[in-house]
Each structure stands twice: as C-alpha cells, then as structure tokens.
PyMOL Python script that loads the backbone (N, CA, C, O; Angstrom):
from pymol import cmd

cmd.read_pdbstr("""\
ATOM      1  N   UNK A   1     -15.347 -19.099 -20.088  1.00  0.00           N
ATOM      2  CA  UNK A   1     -16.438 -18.210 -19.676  1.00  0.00           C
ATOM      3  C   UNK A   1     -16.468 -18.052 -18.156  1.00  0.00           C
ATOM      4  O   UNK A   1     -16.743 -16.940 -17.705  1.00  0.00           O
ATOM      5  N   UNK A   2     -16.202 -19.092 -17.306  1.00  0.00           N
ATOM      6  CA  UNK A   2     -16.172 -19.243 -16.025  1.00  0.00           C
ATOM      7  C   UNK A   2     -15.396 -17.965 -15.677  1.00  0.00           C
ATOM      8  O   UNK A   2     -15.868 -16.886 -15.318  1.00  0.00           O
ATOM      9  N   UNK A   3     -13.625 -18.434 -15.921  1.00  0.00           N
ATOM     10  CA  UNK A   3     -12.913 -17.517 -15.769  1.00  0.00           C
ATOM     11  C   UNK A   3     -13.150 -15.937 -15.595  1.00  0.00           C
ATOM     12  O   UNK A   3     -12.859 -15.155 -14.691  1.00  0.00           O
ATOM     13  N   UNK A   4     -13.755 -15.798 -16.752  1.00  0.00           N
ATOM     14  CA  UNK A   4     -14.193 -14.339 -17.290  1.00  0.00           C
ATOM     15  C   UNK A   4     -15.178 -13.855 -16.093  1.00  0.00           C
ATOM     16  O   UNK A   4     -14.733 -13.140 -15.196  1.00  0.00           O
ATOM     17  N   UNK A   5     -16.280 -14.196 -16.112  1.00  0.00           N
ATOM     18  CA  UNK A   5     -17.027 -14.579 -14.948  1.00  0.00           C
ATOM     19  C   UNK A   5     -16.504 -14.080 -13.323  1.00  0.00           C
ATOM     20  O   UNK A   5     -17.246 -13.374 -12.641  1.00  0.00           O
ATOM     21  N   UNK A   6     -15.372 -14.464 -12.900  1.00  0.00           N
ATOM     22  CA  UNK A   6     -14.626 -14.933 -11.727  1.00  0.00           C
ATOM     23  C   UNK A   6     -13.872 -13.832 -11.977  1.00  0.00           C
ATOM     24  O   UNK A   6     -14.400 -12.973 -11.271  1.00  0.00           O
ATOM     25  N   UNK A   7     -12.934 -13.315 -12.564  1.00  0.00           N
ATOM     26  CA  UNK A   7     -12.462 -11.928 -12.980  1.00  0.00           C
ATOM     27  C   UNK A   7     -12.871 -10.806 -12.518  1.00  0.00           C
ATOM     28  O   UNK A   7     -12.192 -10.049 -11.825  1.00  0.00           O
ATOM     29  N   UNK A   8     -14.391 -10.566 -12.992  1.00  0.00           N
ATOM     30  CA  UNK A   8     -15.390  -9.717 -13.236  1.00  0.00           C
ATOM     31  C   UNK A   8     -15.969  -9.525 -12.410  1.00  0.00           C
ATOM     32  O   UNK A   8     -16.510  -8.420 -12.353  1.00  0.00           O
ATOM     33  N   UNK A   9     -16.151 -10.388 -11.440  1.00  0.00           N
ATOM     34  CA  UNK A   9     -16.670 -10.349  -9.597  1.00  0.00           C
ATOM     35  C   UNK A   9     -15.450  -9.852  -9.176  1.00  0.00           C
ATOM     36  O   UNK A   9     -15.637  -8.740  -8.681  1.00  0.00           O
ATOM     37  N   UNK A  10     -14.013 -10.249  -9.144  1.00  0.00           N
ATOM     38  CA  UNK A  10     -13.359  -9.534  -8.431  1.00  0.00           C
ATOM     39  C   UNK A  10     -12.708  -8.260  -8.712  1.00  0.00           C
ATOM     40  O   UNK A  10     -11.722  -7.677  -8.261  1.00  0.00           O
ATOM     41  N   UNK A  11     -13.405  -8.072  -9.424  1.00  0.00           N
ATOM     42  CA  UNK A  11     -13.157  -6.623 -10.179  1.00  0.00           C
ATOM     43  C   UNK A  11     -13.801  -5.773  -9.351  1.00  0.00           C
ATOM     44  O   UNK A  11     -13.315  -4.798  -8.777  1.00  0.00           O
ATOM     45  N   UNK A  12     -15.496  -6.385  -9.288  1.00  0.00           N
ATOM     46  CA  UNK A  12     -16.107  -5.722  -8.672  1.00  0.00           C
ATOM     47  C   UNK A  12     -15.775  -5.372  -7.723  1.00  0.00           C
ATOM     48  O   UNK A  12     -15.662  -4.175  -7.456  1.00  0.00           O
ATOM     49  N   UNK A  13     -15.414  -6.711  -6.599  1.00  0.00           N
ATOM     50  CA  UNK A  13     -15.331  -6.409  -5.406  1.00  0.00           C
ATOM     51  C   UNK A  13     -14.122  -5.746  -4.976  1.00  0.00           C
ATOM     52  O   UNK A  13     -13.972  -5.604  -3.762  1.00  0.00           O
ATOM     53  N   UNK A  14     -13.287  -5.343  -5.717  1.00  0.00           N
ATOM     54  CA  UNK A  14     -11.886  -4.801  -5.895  1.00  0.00           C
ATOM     55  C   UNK A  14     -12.228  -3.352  -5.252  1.00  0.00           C
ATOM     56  O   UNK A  14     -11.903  -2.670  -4.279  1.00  0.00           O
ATOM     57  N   UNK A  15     -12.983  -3.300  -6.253  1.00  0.00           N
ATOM     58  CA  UNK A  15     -13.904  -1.460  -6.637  1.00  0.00           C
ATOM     59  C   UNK A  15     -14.695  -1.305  -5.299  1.00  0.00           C
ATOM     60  O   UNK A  15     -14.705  -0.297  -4.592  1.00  0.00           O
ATOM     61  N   UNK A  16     -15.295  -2.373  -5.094  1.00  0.00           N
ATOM     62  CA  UNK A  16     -16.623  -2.038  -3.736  1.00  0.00           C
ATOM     63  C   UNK A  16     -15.446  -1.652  -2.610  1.00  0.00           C
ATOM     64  O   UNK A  16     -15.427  -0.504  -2.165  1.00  0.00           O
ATOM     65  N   UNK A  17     -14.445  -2.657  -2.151  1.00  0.00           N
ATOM     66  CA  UNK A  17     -13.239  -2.734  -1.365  1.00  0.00           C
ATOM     67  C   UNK A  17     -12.307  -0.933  -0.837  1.00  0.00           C
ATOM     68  O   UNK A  17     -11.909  -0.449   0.223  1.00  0.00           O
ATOM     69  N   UNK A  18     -12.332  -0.544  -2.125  1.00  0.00           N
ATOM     70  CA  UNK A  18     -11.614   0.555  -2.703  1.00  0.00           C
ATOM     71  C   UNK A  18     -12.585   1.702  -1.944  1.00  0.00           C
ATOM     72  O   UNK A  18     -12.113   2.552  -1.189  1.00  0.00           O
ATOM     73  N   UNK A  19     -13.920   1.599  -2.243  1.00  0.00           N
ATOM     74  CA  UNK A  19     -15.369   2.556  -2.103  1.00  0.00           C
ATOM     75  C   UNK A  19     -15.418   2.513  -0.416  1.00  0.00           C
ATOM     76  O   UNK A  19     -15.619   3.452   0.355  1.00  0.00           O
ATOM     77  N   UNK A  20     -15.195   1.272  -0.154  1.00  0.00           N
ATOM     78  CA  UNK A  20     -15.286   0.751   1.633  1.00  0.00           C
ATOM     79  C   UNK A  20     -14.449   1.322   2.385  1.00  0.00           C
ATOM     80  O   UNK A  20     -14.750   1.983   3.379  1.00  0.00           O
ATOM     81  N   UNK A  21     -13.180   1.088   1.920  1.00  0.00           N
ATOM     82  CA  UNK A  21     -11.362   1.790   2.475  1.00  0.00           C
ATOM     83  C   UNK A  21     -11.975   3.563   2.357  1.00  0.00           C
ATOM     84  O   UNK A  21     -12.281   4.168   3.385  1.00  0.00           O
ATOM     85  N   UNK A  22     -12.056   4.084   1.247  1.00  0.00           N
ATOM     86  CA  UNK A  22     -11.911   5.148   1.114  1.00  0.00           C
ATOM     87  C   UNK A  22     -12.820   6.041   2.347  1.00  0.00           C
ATOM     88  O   UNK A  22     -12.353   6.769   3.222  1.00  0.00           O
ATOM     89  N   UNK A  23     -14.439   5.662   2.041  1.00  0.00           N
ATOM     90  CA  UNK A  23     -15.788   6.124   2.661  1.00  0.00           C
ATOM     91  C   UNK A  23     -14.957   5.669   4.660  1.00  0.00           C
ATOM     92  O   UNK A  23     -15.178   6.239   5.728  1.00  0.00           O
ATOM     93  N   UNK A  24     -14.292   4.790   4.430  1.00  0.00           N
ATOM     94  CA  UNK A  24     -13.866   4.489   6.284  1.00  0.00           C
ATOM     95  C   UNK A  24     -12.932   5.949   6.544  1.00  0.00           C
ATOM     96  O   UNK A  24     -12.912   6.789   7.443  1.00  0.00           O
ATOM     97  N   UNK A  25     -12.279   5.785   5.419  1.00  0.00           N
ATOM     98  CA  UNK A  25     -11.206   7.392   5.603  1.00  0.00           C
ATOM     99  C   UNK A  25     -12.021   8.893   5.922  1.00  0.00           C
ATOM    100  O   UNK A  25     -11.884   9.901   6.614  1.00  0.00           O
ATOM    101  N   UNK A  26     -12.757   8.426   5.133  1.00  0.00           N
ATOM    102  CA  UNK A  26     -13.692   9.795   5.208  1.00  0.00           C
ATOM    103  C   UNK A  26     -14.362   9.953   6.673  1.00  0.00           C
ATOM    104  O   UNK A  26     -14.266  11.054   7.216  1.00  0.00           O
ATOM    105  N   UNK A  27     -14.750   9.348   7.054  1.00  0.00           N
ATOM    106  CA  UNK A  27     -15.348   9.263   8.239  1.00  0.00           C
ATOM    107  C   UNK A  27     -14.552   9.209   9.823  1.00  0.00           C
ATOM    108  O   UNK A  27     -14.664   9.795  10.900  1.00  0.00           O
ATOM    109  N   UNK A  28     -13.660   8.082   9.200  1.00  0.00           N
ATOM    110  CA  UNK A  28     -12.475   8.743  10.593  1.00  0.00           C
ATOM    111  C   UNK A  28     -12.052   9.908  10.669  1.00  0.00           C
ATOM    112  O   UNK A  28     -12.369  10.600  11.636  1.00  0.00           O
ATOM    113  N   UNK A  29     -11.251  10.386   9.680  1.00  0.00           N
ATOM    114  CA  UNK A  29     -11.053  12.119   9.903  1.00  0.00           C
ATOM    115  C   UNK A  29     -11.848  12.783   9.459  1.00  0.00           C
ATOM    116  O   UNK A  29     -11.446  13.936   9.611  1.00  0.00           O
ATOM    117  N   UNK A  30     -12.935  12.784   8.897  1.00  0.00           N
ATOM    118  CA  UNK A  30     -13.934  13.996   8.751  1.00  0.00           C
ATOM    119  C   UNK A  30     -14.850  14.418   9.848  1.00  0.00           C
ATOM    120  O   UNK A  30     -15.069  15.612  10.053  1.00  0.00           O
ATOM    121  N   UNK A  31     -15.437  13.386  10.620  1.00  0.00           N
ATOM    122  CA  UNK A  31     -16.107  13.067  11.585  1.00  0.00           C
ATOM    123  C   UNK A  31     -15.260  14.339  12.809  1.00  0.00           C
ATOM    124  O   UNK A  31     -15.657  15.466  13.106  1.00  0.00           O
ATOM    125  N   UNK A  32     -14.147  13.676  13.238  1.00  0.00           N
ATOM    126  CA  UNK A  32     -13.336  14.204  14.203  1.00  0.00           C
ATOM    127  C   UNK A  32     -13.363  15.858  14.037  1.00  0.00           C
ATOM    128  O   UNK A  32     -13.910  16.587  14.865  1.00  0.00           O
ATOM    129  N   UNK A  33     -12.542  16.446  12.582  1.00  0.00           N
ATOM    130  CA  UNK A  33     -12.521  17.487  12.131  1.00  0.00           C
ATOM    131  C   UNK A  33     -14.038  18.278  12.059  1.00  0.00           C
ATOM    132  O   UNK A  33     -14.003  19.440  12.465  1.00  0.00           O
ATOM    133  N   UNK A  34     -14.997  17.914  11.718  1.00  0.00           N
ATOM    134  CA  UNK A  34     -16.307  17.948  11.927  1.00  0.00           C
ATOM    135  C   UNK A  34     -16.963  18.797  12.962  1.00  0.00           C
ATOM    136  O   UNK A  34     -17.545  19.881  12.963  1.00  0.00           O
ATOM    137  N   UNK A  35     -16.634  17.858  13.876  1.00  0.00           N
ATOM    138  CA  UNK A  35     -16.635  18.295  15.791  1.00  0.00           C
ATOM    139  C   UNK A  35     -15.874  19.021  15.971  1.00  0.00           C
ATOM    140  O   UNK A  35     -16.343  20.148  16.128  1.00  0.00           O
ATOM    141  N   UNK A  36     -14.730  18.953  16.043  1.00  0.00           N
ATOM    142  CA  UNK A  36     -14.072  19.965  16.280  1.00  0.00           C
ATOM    143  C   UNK A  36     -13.998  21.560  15.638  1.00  0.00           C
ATOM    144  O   UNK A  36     -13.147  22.399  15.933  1.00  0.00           O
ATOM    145  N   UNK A  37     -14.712  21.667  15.035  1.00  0.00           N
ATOM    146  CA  UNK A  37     -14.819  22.775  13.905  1.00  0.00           C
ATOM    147  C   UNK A  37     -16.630  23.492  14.734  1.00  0.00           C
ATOM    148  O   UNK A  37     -16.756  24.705  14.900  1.00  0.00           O
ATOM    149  N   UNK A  38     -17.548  22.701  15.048  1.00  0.00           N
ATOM    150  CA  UNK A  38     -18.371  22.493  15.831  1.00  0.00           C
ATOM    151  C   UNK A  38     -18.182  23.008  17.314  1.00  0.00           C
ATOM    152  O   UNK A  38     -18.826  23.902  17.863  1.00  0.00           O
ATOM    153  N   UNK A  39     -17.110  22.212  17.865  1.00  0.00           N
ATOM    154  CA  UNK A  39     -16.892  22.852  19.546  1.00  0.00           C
ATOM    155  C   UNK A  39     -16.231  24.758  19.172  1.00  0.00           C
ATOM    156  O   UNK A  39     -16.740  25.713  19.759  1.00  0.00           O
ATOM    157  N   UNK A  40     -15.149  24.923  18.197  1.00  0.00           N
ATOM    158  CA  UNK A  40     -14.960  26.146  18.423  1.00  0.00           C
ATOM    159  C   UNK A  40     -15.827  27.098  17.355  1.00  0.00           C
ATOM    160  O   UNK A  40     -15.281  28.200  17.303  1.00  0.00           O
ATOM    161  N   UNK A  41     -16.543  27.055  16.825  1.00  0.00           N
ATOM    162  CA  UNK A  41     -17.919  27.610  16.422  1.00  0.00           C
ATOM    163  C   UNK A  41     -18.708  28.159  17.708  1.00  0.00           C
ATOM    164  O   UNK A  41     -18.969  29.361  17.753  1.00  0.00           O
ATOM    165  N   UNK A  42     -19.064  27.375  18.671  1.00  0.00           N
ATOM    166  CA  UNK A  42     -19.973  27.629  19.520  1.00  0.00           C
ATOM    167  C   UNK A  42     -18.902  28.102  20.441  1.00  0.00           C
ATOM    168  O   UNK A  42     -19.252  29.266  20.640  1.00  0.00           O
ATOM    169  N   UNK A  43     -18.011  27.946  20.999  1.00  0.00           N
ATOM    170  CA  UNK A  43     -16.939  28.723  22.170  1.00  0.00           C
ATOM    171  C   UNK A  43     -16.113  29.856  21.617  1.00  0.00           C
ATOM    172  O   UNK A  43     -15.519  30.493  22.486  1.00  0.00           O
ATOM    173  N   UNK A  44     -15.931  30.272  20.320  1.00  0.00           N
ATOM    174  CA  UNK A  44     -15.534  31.150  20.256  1.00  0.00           C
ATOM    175  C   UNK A  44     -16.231  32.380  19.135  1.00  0.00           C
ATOM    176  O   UNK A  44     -15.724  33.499  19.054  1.00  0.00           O
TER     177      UNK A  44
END
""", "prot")
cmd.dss("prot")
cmd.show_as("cartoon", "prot")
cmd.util.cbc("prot")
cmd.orient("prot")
C-alpha cells in the first residue's frame, strides 16, 4: 500500500513538474513576443 501510495505522489508531482516546465515556456517566449507585438502596434 505504501508503495502504491509513493507512486501516486510522484505521479503527481511528475504532472505538477510537466505544468511548471511548460507554464515557464509560456512565459519566456510569450512575454517577449507579447511586447514586442506591443512596441510595433504603437510605432507603426
């Protein structure tokens, strides 16, 4: 049962890990692209 238990957390945290990596991706280049889409909106 332990086992099972211990599995099942790192399953989770596998998934949370995965959600963390991804949402960091999103934000490094979306962020950038973002602004920049922003500066030539208003200058051109």
């Amino acid at each position: 049962m332990l086992k099972f238990i211990d599995d099942l957390a790192g399953a989770v945290f596998d998934v949370f890990m995965l959600f963390c990596y991804f949402f960091a991706g999103v934000i490094l280049v979306g962020v950038p692209i973002f602004l920049l889409a922003k500066f030539f909106q208003l200058f051109l």
